[in-house]
N, C-alpha and C positions, 0 to 999 in steps of 0.2 A: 314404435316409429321414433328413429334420431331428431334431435334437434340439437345445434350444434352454433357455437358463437365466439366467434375469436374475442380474446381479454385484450383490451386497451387502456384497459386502468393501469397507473404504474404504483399503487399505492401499497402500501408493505404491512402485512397483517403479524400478529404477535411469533406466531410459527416460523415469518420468513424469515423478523431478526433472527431467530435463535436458528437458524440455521445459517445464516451470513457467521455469526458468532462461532460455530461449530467448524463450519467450513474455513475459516479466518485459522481456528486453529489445526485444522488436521495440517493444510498448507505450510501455516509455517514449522512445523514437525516436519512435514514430506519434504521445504526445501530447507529444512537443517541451518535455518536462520539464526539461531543464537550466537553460535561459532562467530559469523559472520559481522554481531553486534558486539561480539567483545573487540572484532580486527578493530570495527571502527573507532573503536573508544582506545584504542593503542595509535590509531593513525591519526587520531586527534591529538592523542598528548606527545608523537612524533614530530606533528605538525604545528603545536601551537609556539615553543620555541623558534624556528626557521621564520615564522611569520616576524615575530615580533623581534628578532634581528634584524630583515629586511627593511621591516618601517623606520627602524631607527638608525638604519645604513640612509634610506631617502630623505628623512628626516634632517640630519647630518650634512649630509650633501646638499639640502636645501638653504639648511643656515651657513652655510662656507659661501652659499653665492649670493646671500641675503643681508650680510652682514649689520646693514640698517636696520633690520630687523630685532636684533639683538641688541642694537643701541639704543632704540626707543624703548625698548622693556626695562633695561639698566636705566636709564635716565627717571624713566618715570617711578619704577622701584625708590631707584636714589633719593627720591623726596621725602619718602617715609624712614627709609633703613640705608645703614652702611652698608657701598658696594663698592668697596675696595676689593677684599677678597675676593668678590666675585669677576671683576675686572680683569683681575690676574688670570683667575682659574679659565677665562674663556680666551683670554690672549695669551696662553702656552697652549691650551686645545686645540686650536685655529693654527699656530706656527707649527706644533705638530703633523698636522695635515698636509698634505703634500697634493697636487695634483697629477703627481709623474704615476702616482697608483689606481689611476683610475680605472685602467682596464682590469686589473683584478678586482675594483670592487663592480665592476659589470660580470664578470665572471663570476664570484661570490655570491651576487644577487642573483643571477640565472639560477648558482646552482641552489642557493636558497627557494625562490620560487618553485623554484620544479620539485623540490618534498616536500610542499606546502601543498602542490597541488595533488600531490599522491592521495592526502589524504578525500579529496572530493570525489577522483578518481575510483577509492575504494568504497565509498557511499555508493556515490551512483552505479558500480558493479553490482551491488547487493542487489539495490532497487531494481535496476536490471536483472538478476536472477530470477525476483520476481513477475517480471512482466514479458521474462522472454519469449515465452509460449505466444503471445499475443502479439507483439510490437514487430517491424517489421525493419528490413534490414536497409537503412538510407547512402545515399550515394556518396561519393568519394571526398566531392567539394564540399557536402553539407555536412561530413566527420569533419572534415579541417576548420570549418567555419564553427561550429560548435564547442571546436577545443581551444580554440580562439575566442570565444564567448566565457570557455568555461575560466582560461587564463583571466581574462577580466573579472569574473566573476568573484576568485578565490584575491584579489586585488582590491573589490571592492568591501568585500567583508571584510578583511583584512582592515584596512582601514576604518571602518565602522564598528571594528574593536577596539581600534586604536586611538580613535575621537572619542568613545564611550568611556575609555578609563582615563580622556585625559580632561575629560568634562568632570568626571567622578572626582577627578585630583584638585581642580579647580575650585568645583563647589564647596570643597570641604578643606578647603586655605581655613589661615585663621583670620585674613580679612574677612572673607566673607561673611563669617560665624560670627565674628567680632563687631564687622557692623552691619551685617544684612543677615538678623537670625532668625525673622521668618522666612525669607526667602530660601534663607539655605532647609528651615525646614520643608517647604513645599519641593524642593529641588531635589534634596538630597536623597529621597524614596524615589525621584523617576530616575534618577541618574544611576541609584545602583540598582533597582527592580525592572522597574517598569520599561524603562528603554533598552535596555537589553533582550528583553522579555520578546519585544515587537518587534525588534532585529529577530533573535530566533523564528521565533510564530513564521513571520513573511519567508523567512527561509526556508522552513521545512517546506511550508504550502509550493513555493517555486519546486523546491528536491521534488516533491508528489507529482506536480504537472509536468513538471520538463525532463523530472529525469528515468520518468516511465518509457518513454516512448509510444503510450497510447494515449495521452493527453486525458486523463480524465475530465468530468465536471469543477470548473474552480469553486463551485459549493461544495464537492466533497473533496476537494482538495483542503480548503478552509476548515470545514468541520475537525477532516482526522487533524491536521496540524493544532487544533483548540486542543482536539481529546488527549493527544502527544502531550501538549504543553501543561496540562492540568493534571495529568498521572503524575508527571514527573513531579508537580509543584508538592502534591499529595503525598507524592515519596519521602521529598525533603521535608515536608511535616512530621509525617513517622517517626522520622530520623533522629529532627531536632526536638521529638517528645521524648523518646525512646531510648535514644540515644546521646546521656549529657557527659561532655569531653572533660569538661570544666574542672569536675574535681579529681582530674591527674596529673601528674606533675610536666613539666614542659615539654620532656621526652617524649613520653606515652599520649600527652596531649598532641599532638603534632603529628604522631604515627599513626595515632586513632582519624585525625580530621584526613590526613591523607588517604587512609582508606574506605572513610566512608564516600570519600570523593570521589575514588576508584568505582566504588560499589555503585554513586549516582550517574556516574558516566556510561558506566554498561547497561541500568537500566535505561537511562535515558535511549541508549541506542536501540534497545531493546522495545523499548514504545513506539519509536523510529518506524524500525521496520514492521514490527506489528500492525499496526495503522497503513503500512504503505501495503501491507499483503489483503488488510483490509479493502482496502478502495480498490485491489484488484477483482474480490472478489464480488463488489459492489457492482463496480464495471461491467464483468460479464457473470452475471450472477444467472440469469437464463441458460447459456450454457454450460455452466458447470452443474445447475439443478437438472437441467436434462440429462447432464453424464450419471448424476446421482440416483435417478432415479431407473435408470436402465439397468444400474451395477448393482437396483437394490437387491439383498439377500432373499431369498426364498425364506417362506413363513417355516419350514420345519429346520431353520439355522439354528443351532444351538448355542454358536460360540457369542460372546460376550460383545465382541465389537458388530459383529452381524445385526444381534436384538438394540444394541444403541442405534448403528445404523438405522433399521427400521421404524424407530420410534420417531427420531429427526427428523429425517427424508420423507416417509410414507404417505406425506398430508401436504401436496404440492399445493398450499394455497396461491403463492404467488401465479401458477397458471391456472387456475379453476375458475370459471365464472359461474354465479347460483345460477339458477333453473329461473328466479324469480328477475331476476336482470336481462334474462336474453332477448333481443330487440329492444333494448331501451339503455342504451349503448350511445352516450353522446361526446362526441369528439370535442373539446376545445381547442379555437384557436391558441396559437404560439403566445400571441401577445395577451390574454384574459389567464392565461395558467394562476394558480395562485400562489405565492412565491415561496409559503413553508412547505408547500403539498413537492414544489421543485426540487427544494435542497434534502427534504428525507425520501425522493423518493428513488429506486433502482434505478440501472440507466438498461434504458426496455431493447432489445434486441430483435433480431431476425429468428430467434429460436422456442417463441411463444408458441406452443398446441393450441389447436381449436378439443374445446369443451367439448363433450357427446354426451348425450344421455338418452337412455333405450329402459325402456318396460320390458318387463320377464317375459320374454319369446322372444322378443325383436331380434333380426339377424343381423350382424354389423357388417359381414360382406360373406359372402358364399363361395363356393369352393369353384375355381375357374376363375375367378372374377382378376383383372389385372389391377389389383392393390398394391402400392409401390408402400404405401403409409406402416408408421410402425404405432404401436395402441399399447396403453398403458393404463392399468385401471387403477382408479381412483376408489372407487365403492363397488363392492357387488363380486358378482362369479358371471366367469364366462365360456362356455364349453366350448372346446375346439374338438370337430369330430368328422371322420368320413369314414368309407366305410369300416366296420369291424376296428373300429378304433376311435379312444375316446379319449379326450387331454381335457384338464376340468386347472382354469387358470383364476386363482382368487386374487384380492389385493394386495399391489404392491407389484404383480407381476406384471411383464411386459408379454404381445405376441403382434408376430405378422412379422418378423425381419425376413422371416426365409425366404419370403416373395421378392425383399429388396437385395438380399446377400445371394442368391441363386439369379437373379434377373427373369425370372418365369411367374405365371400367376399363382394364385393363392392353391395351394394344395387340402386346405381343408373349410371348413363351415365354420363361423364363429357367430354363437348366440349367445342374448345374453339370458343367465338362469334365470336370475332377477332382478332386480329395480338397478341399473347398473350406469357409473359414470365413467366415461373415459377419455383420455387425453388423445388426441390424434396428430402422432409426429408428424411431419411431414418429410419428405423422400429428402427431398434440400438438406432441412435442418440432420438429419442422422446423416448423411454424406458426410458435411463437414464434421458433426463429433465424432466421427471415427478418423476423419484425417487428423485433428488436432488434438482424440485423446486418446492414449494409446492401451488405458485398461479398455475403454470400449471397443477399440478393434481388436482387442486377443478375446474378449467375452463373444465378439460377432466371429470370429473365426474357428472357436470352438463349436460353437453352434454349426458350424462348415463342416468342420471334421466330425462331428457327429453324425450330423445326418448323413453326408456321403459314408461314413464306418455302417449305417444301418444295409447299406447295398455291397459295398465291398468289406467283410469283416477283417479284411486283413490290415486297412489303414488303424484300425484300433491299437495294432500295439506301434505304431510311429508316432500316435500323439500323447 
């Protein structure tokens, strides 16, 4: 006799990570993401020049209209140090300037902006590559409004690089050292480490949420941006063990630090997207482990990726609930959750199996019977059989689609041989993985042309 209990724990057993881990990588292989982290790290160093002309075009234009501005600095300077030269050098600057040029430097600045923003533009495509499967396709006003968020966006960073290096130039005056040298020492590690560091961090975490289009969890938006930020910090450890510039000469010093810089840029991007394919797969981790276990290999697979496959996949702990749990199954409220049990745990979907478990005989549905469900075994052997025909399904293997892929009832008997556990799809959840994946609808349509080739032999040589 069945008994049978849907999981509502969302907590993640040692097997699940290592399949998120597994799954994180076939993904980014299948969408060919590296390509993708070198553009970024080319569209970065396209992009960082345009920026930091444009701040210093407004910058510019700010002190021509400020000009008191620059007389309180000179003045107060003036007390300490000669500012003649300096008086000069800023009263031929200023006469040089003209305001009849203003429209080209609006024009200049546009066109600077706009290859500033390419390069966010070519992030957030990536990200998008990622999550296009899932994300959905929003309306006309809420693109413009968003490109209009994203223009402020690449504006605001922009700036917040340009306060960061101008805080870093500050601190490390030789006033400051000269006469505030603890202070410049407490300052001068946040102003070239640390605050930069939390600019990035908060950036990536926004890139993860907003420029998904499925809004993950902002705990696992957080997390991957930490794991981001700490590979990379680990890299440039490596580097600067591994790699010491110091003793070449100026040339070869300079072309060395320039390329390892190259080489931290790509991996940086390269953890980037890693992490973002990651929290995709976190996201909907349910059904992608329902795709994986339908597409698993048959136990007589020989080839290499098959037996990995099955070793991964074949142990769905994430949907299994023990036999010793069933009916004592307690729901927490929203607001009692426990807040570490929130942030490592999946984000639980529509695509969970109800548990089955059947003793040697038990029949899991009979032959007629209008079963729409599709069965997956977890433990044990299962015989499908009518008459003068006998099909013997062990672990790992799926059965019952034919009933949902033909729309008719079940055409044979399924029992189980012995002590046997099984997942039970539901009609819902396999509709959708066949609309959204598309190895499971050629695996469900061969199974089509199969069976109908058993009645008409001649469909065999069209597929």
């Amino acid at each position: 006799m069945a008994t049978n209990e849907k999981r509502d724990s969302t907590k993640s057993s040692p097997i699940t990570i290592v399949q998120v881990i597994v799954l994180t990588v076939l993904y980014f292989i299948e969408n060919n993401l590296y390509p993708y982290a070198l553009a970024c790290s080319f569209g970065l160093l396209y992009s960082a020049i345009p920026l930091i002309l444009l701040l210093l075009m407004i910058l510019l234009r700010i002190l021509q209209n400020a000009p008191d501005f620059i007389i309180q600095i000179e003045n107060f300077v003036g007390n300490y140090f000669d500012t003649t030269s300096f008086q000069d050098t800023v009263s031929n600057f200023f006469s040089s300037m003209s305001s009849s040029n203003i429209f080209f430097e609006i024009f200049i600045g546009l066109c600077i902006l706009w290859l500033a923003r390419r390069f966010f533009i070519t992030t957030m495509g990536c990200v998008h590559r990622i999550f296009h499967t899932q994300s959905t396709q929003q309306p006309l006003w809420i693109q413009a409004v968003a490109s209009i968020f994203e223009i402020v966006f690449v504006l605001i960073l922009a700036l917040l690089i340009f306060a960061t290096s101008i805080l870093h130039s500050t601190i490390d005056t030789s006033f400051v050292v000269t006469y505030f040298p603890k202070l410049h020492q407490i300052l001068s590690p946040i102003s070239t480490s640390l605050f930069p560091l939390i600019v990035v961090y908060f950036v990536i975490a926004i890139a993860y949420k907003f420029g998904s289009g499925t809004y993950p969890k902002w705990s696992h938006c957080l997390i991957a941006a930490a794991a981001c930020i700490a590979l990379f910090l680990a890299l440039q450890l490596f580097f600067s063990i591994t790699l010491n510039v110091d003793r070449y000469n100026l040339i070869y010093g300079i072309l060395a630090k320039i390329i390892i810089a190259l080489f931290e840029l790509s991996f940086f991007f390269t953890f980037f997207l890693f992490f973002a394919q990651m929290l995709f797969i976190v996201q909907f981790f349910d059904y992608l482990l329902l795709a994986e276990l339908y597409l698993m290999p048959e136990h007589n697979d020989a080839t290499i990726l098959g037996g990995i496959h099955r070793i991964v996949f074949i142990n769905p702990a994430r949907f299994v609930t023990q036999k010793k749990d069933l009916h004592k199954t307690v729901t927490k409220p929203k607001n009692t959750e426990n807040f570490i049990e929130n942030i490592f745990s999946l984000t639980s979907g529509s695509y969970i199996p109800e548990t089955e478990y059947y003793e040697k005989g038990d029949i899991i549905y009979n032959e007629g019977d209008n079963i729409k469900d599709i069965f997956y075994i977890v433990k044990g052997t299962v015989e499908l059989f009518k008459t003068n025909n006998v099909l013997i399904k062990e672990r790992g293997s799926s059965f019952g689609e034919i009933g949902y892929l033909l729309d008719q009832p079940q055409e044979h008997t399924a029992q189980a041989k012995t002590e046997t556990v099984v997942l039970r799809i539901s009609e819902r959840a396999f509709s959708e993985l066949l609309t959204k994946n598309p190895q499971t609808a050629t695996k469900a349509l061969s199974l089509v042309s199969k069976r109908f080739g058993e009645f008409y032999p001649g469909l065999r040589t069209l597929t």
